[in-house]
C-alpha positions as CSV (number, residue, x, y, z in Angstrom):
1,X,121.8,34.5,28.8
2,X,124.9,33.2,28.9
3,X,127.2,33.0,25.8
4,X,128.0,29.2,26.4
5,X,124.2,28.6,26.7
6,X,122.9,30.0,23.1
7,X,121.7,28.3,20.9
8,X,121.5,29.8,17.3
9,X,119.7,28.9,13.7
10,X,122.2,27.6,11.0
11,X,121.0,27.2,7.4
12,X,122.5,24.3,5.9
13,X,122.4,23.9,2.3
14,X,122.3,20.4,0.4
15,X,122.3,19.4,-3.1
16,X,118.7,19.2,-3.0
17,X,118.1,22.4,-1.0
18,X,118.0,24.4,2.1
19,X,117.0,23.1,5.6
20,X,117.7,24.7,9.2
21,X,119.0,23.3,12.5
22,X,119.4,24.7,15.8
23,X,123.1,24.6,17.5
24,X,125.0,26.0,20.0
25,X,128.3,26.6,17.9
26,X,129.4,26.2,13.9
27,X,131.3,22.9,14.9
28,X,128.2,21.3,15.9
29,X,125.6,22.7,13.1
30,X,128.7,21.3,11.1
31,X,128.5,18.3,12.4
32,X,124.6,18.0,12.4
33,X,124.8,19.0,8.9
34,X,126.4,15.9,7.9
35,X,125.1,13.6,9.4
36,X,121.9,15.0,7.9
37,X,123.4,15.0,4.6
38,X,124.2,11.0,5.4
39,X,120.6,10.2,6.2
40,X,119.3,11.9,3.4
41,X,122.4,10.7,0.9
42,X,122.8,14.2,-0.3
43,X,125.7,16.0,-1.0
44,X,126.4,18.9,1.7
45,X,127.5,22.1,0.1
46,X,127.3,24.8,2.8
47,X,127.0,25.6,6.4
48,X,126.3,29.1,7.9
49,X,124.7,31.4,10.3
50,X,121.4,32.2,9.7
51,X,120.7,35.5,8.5
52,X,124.8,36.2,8.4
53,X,126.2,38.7,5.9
C-alpha cells in the first residue's frame, strides 16, 4: 500500500479519557481530536500514535 494511502490508529486522550480515531497523518488525528474535544466540551490533552514508544 502506498505511504500516502495509510491510514493509522491515533489515541487521543481527553480530560475525561481515552478514545481512538483513524487518520491518515498526525495533522489530521490532530485536527479530529479537536473537534472531538469541541463536541464533547472536554479539554484535549494529548494526541499520539497508537501503540508508539
Amino acid at each position: 500500500m502506498n505511504e500516502r494511502n495509510r491510514i493509522c490508529v491515533y489515541e487521543v486522550v481527553l480530560s475525561s479519557g481515552s478514545r481512538y480515531i483513524l487518520a491518515p497523518n498526525s495533522e489530521e488525528a490532530a485536527w479530529s481530536a479537536l473537534e472531538l474535544s469541541l463536541e464533547r466540551d472536554d479539554q484535549l490533552l494529548n494526541v499520539k500514535l497508537r501503540d508508539e514508544w
